[in-house]
PAZAPA-4460 file (N, C-alpha, C; in steps of 0.05 Angstrom, whole numbers, plus 32768, in hexadecimal, padded with zeros to 4 digits):
% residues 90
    n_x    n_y    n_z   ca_x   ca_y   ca_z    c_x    c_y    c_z   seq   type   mol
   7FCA   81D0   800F   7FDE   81BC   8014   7FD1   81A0   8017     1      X     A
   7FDD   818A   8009   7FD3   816F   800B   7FDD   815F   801C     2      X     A
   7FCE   815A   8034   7FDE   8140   8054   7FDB   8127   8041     3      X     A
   7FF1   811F   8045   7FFA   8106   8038   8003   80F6   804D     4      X     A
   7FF9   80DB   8057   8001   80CC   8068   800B   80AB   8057     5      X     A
   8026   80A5   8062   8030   808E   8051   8027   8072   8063     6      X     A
   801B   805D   8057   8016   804B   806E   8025   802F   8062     7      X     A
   803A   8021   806D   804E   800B   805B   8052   7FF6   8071     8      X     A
   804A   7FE1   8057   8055   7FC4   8061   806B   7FC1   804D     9      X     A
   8080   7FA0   804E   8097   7F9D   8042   8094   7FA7   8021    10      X     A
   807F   7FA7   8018   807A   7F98   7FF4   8068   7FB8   7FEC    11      X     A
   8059   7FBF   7FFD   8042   7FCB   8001   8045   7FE5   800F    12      X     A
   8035   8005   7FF5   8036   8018   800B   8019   8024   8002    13      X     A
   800A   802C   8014   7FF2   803F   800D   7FF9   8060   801E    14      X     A
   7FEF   806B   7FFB   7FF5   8084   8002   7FD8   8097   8006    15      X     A
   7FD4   80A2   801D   7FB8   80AA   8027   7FB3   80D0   801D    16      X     A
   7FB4   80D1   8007   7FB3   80EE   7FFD   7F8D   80F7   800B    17      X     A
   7F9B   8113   8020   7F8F   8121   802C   7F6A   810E   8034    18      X     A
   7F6C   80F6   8038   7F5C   80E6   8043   7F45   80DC   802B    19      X     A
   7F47   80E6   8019   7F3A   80E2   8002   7F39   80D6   7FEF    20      X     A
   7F52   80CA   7FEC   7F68   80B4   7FD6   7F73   80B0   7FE2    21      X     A
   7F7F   8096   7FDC   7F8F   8087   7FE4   7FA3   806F   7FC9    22      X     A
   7FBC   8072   7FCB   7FC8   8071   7FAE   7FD9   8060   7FB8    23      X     A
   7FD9   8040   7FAD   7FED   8029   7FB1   7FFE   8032   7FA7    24      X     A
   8014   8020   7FAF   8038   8018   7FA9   8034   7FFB   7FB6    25      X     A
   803E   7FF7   7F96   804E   7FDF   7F99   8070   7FD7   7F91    26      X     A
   807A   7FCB   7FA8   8093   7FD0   7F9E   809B   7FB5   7FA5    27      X     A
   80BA   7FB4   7F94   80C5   7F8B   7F94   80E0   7F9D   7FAA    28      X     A
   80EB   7F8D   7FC2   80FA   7F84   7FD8   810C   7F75   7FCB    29      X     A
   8122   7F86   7FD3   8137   7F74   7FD4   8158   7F7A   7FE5    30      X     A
   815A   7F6D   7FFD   8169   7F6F   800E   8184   7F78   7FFC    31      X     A
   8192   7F82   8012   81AE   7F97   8005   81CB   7F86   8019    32      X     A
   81DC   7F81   8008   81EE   7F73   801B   81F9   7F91   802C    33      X     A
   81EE   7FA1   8027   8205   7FB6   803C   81EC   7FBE   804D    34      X     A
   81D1   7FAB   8059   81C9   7FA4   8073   81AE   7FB7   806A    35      X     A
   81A8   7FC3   805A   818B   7FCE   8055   8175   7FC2   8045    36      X     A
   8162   7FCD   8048   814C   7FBF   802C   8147   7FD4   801B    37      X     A
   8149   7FC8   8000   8141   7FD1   7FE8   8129   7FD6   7FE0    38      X     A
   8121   7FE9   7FDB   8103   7FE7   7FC7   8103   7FF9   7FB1    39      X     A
   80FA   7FE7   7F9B   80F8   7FF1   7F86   80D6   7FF4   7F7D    40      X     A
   80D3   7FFF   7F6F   80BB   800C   7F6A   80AC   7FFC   7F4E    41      X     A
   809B   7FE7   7F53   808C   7FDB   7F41   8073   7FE4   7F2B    42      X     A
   8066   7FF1   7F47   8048   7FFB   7F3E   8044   800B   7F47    43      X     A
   8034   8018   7F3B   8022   8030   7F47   800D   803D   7F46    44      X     A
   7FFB   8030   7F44   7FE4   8034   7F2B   7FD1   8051   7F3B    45      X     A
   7FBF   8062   7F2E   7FB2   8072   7F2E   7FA5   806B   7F5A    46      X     A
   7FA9   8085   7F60   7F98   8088   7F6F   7F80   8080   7F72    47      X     A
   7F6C   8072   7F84   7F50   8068   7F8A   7F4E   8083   7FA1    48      X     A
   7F28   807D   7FA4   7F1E   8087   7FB5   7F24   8074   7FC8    49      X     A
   7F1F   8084   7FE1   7F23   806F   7FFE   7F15   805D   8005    50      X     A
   7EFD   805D   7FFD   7EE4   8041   7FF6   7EF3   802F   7FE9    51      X     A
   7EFF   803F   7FD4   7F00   8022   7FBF   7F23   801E   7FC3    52      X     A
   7F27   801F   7FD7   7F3E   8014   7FDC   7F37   7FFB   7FF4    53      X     A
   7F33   7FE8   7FE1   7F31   7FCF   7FFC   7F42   7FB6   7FEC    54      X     A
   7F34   7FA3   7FF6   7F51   7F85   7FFC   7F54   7F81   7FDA    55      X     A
   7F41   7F7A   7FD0   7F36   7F74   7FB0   7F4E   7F8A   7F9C    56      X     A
   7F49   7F9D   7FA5   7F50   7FB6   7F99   7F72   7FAA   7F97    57      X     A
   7F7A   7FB2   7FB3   7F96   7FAE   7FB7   7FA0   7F90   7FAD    58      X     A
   7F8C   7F81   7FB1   7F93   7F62   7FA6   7F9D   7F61   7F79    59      X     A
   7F8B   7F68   7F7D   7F87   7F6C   7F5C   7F9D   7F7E   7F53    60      X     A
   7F9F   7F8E   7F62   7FBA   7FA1   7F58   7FD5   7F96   7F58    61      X     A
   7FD9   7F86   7F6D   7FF0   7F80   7F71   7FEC   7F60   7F63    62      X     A
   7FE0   7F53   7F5F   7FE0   7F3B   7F4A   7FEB   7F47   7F2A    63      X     A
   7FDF   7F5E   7F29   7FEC   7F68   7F09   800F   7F61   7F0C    64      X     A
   801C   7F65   7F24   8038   7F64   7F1F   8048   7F54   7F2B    65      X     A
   8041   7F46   7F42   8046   7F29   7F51   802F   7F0F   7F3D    66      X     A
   803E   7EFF   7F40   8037   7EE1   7F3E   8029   7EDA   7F52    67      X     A
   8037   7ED5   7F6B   8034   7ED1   7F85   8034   7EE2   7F98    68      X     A
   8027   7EEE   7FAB   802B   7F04   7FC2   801F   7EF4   7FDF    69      X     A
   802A   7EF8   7FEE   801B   7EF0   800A   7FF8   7F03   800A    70      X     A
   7FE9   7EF4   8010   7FCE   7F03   8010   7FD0   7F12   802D    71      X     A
   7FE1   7F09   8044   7FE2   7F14   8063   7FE9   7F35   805F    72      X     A
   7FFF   7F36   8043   8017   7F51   804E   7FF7   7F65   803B    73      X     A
   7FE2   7F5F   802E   7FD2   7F72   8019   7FBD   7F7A   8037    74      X     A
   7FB8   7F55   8043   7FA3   7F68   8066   7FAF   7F75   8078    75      X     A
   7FC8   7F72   807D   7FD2   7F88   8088   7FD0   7FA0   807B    76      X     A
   7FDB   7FA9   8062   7FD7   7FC6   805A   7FBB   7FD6   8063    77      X     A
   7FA5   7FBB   804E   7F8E   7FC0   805C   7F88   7FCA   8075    78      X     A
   7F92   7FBD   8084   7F8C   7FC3   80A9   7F95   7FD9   80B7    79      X     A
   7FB1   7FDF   80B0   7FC1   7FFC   80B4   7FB6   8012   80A5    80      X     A
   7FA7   8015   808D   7F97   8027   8083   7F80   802A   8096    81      X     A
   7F73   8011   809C   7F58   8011   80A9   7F5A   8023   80C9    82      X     A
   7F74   8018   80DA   7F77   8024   80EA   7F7C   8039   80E8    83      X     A
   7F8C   8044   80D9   7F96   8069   80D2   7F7A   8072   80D0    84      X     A
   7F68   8065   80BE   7F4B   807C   80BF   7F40   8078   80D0    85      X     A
   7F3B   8064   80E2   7F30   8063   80FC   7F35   8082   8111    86      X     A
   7F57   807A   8115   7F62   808A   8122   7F58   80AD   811B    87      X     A
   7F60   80AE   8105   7F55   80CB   80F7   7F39   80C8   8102    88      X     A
   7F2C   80C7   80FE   7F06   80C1   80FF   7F01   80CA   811E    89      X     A
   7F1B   80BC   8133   7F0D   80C7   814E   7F1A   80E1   815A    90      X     A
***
């Protein structure tokens, strides 16, 4: 069985397959007049190892399909990954 942990900001989800990979989503937002948010599914590119999932990585990925992205909402993902393996680790 594969533990799959989902870790998401607004734009942004990293998916942490059994601590070993870790597999972006990127998705475009867009508010719902009947009071929810929308996400639709942009990108998704191939699974990385968990090394090579850092800022560069996620930066570069998500430039393929935004123009513009806040660089804050890519260190956050960063940071909530970082902390999830912390946490795991102790």
């Amino acid at each position: 069985m594969i533990n799959t942990k989902y870790i998401s900001t607004k734009y942004l989800d990293a998916i942490i397959l059994d601590d070993d990979y870790i597999k972006l989503v990127i998705n475009r937002v867009q508010k719902s007049p009947y009071g929810y948010t929308k996400r639709d599914l942009l990108s998704s590119p191939f699974g990385v190892k968990t090394k090579a999932f850092t800022y560069n990585f996620v930066s570069n990925k998500v430039d393929e399909v935004y123009s513009t992205f806040p660089n804050e909402e890519i260190h956050e993902l960063i940071n909530k990954v970082k902390l999830y393996k912390n946490e795991k680790s102790n």
